[in-house]
PLY file of the C-alpha trace (Angstrom):
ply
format ascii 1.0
element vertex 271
property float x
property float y
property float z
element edge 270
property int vertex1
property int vertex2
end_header
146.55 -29.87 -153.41
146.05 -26.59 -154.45
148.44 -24.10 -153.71
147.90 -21.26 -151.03
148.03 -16.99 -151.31
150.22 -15.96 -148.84
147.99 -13.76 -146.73
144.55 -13.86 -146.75
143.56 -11.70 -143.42
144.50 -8.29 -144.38
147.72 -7.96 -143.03
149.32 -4.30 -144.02
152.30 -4.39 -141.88
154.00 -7.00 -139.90
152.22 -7.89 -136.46
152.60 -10.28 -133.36
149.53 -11.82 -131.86
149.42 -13.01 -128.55
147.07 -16.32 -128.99
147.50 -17.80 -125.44
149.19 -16.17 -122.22
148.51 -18.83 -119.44
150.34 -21.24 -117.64
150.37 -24.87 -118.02
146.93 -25.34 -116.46
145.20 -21.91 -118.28
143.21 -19.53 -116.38
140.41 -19.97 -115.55
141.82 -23.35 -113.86
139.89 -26.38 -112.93
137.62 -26.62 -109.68
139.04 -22.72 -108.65
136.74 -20.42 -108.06
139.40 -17.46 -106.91
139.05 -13.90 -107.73
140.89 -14.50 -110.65
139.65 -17.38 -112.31
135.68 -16.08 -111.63
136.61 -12.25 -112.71
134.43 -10.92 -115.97
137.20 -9.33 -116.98
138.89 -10.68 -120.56
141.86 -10.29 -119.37
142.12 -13.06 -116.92
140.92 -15.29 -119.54
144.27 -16.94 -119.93
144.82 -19.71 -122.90
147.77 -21.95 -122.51
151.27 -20.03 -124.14
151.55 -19.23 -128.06
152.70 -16.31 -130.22
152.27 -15.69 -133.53
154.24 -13.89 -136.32
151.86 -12.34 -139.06
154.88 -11.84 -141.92
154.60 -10.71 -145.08
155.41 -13.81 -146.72
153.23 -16.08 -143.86
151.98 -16.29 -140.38
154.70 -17.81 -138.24
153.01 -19.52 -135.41
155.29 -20.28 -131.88
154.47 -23.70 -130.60
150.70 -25.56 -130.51
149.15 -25.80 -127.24
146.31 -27.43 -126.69
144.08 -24.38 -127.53
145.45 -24.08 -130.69
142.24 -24.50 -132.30
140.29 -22.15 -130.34
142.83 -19.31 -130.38
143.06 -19.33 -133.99
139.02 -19.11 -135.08
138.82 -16.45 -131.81
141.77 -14.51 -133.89
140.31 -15.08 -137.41
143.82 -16.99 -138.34
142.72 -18.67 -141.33
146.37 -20.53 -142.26
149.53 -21.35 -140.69
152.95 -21.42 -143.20
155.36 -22.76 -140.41
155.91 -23.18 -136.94
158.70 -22.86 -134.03
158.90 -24.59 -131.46
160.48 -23.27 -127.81
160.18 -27.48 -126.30
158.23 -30.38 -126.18
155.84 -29.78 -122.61
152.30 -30.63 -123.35
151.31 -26.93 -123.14
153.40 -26.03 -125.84
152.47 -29.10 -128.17
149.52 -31.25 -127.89
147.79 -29.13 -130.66
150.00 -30.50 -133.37
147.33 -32.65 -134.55
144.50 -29.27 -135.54
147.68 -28.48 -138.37
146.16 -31.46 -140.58
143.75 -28.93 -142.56
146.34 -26.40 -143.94
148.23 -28.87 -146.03
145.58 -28.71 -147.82
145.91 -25.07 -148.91
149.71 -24.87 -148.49
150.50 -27.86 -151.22
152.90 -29.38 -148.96
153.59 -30.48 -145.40
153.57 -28.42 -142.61
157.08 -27.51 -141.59
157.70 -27.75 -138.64
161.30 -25.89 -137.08
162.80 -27.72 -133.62
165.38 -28.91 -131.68
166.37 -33.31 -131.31
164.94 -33.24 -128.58
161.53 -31.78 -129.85
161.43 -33.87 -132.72
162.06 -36.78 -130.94
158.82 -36.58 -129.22
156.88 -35.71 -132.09
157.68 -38.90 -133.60
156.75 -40.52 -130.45
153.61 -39.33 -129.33
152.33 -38.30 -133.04
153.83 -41.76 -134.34
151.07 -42.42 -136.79
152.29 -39.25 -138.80
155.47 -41.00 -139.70
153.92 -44.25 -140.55
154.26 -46.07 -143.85
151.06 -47.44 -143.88
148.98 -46.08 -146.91
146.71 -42.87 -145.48
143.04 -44.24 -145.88
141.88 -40.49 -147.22
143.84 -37.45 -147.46
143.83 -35.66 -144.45
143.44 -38.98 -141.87
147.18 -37.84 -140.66
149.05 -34.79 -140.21
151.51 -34.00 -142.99
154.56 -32.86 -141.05
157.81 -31.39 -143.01
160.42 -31.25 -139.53
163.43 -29.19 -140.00
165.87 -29.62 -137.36
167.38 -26.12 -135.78
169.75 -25.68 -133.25
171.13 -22.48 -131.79
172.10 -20.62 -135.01
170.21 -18.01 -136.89
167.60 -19.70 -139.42
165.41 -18.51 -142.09
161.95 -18.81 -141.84
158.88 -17.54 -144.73
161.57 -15.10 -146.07
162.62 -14.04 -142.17
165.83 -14.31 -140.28
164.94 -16.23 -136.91
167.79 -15.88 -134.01
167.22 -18.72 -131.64
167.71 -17.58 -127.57
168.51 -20.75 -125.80
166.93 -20.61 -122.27
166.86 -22.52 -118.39
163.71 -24.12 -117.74
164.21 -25.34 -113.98
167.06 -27.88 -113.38
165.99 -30.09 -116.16
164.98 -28.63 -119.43
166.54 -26.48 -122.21
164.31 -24.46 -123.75
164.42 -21.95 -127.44
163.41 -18.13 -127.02
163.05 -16.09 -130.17
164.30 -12.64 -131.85
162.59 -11.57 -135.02
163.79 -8.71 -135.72
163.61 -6.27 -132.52
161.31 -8.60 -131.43
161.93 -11.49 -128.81
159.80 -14.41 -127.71
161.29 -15.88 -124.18
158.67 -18.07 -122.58
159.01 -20.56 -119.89
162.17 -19.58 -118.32
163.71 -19.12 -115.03
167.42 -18.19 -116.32
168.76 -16.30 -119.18
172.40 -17.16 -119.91
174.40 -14.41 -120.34
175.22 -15.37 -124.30
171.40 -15.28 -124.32
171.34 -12.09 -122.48
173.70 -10.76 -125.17
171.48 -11.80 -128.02
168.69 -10.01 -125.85
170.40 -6.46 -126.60
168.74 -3.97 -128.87
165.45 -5.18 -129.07
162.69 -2.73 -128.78
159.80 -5.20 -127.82
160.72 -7.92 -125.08
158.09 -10.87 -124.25
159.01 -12.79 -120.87
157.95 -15.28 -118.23
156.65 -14.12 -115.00
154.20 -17.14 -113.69
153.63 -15.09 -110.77
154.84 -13.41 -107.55
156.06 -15.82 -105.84
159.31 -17.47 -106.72
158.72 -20.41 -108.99
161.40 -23.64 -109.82
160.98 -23.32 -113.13
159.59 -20.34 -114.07
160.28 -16.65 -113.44
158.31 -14.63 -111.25
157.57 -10.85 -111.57
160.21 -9.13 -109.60
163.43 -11.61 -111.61
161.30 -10.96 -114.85
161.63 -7.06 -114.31
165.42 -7.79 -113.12
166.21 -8.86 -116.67
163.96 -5.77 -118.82
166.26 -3.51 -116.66
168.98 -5.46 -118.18
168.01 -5.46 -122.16
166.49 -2.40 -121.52
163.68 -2.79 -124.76
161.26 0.04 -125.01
158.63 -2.04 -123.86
158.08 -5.28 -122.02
154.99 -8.00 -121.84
155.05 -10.01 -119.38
153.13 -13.80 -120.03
153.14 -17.56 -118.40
150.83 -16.08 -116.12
148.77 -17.99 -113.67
145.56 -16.92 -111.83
147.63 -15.39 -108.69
148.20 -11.91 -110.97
144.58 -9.94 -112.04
145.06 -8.28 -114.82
143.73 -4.25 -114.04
145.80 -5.03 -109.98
148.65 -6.59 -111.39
149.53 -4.04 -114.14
149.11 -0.80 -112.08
152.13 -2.29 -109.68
154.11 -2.57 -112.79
157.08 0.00 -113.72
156.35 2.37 -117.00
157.32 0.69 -119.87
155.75 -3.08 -118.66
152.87 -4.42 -119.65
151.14 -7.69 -118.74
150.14 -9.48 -121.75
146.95 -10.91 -122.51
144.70 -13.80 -125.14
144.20 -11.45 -128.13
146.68 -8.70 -127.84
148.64 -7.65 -131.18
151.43 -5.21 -131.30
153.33 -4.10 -134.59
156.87 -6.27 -135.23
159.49 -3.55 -134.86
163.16 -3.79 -136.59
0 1
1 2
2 3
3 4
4 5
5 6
6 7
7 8
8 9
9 10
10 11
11 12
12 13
13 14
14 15
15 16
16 17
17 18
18 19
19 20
20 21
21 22
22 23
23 24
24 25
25 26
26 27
27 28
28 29
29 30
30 31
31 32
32 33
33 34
34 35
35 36
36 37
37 38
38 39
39 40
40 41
41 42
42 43
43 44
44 45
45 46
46 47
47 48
48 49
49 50
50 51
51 52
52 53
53 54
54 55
55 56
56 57
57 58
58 59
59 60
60 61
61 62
62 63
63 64
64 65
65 66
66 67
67 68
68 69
69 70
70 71
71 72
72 73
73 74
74 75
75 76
76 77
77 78
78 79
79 80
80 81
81 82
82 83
83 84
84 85
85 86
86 87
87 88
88 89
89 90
90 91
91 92
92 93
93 94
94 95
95 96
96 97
97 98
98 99
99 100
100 101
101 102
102 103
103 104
104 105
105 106
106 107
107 108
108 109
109 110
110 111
111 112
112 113
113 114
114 115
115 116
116 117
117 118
118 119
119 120
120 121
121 122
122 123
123 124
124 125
125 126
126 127
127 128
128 129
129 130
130 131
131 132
132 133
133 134
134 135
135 136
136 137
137 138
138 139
139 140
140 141
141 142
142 143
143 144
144 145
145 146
146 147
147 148
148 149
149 150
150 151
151 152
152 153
153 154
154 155
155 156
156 157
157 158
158 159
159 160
160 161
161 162
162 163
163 164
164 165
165 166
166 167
167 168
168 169
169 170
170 171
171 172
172 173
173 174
174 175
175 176
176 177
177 178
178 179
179 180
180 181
181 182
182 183
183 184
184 185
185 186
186 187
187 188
188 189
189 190
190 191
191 192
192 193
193 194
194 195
195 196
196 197
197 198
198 199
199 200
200 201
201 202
202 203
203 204
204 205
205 206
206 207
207 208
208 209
209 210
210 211
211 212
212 213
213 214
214 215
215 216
216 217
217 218
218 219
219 220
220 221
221 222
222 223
223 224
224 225
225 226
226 227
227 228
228 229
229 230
230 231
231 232
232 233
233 234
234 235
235 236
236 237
237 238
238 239
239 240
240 241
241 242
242 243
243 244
244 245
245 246
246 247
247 248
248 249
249 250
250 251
251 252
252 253
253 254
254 255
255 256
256 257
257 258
258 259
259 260
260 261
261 262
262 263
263 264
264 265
265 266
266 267
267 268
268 269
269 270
């Protein structure tokens, strides 16, 4: 394998691009044919839920959804160094498989940074990764390098990576994400208040908010705005979003200061 430059997309200072800002099910959803889901606008062209971290020493992508693919030629992403993962739901993973080209470029697996719990179904569901059968070609399987993390500060491409560990409904525990003054909290409906604490000083906080009506699992608009007033960043995006918020409606009912995110958007990586 031939080893890889570092950046090759004319990066000139550290960025985050929003790649997917859906829920589960995207937007537009199957069979609907709401305001929403049938607007023209861009906007409400929701992929399923993935960040990415354009570093000076790689691009950082935040979990594979199922779009994966599509949201990295729409973005002109032409290699991944790493990945994070926040948990193991289908919307978050089932892309893994599309990482089996950039081996190729990087010289080595793809590494891969996740909880037990994430790991555990990787091996299950992409069990033909970890198989000792011999590969019939290079490339026939996905060349995974996992690295377990848990809820201490890591390194990542030459990065410190502070882990925010979340509520997902009654049953899952999920990772959020500071880079810098940066943080990543999808698919939450409950910040602890450690978490909270490792919230404080950012300038840039990214949050659930499925929609306006309360949600088991999820945050909806009004509790995501009650924790920006807590952390206080400069400026908030909210994402998760479903097809109950339009875009242009939904943002002029939010405070000064919040923005709802959207497939596409980049904003510089402050701190």
């Amino acid at each position: 394998m031939q080893e890889s430059t570092v950046q090759t997309d004319g990066l000139t200072s550290p960025e985050v691009v929003f790649l997917g800002t859906g829920t589960s099910v995207g937007v537009p959803s199957l069979g609907c044919d709401c305001e929403v889901c049938t607007s023209t606008d861009p906007r409400n062209q929701r992929t399923r839920c993935s960040i990415l971290f354009r570093l000076p020493n790689g691009n950082l992508l935040v979990d594979t959804p199922p779009d994966m693919r599509t949201q990295l030629l729409r973005e002109k992403i032409p290699l991944i160094h790493a990945v994070l993962f926040t948990h193991e739901h289908v919307d978050h993973l089932y892309g893994l498989d599309d990482l089996r080209l950039f081996p190729f470029r990087l010289g080595h697996g793809m590494p891969l940074y996740c909880e037990p719990q994430v790991e555990a179904r990787i091996r299950r569901v992409y069990d033909y990764a970890f198989s000792d059968r011999k590969p019939t070609h290079p490339g026939s399987t996905p060349q995974l390098d996992i690295v377990s993390i848990g809820h201490e500060p890591f390194d990542v491409l030459g990065t410190r990576v502070v882990p925010i560990p979340l509520k997902h409904g009654p049953y899952f525990d999920v990772l959020g994400f500071r880079v810098g003054d940066f943080a990543y909290c999808t698919d939450t409906n409950d910040v602890p208040e450690a978490s909270l604490e490792r919230l404080m000083g950012v300038e840039t906080l990214v949050i659930d908010a499925l929609r306006y009506a309360p949600h088991p699992t999820h945050f909806c608009v009004d509790e995501a705005l009650e924790v920006i007033a807590k952390v206080k960043p400069k400026q908030a995006y909210l994402t998760h979003i479903c097809h109950d918020l339009d875009h242009a409606k939904a943002q002029a009912k939010l405070p000064e200061g919040v923005y709802l995110a959207y497939d596409g958007l980049r904003v510089p990586l402050p701190g």
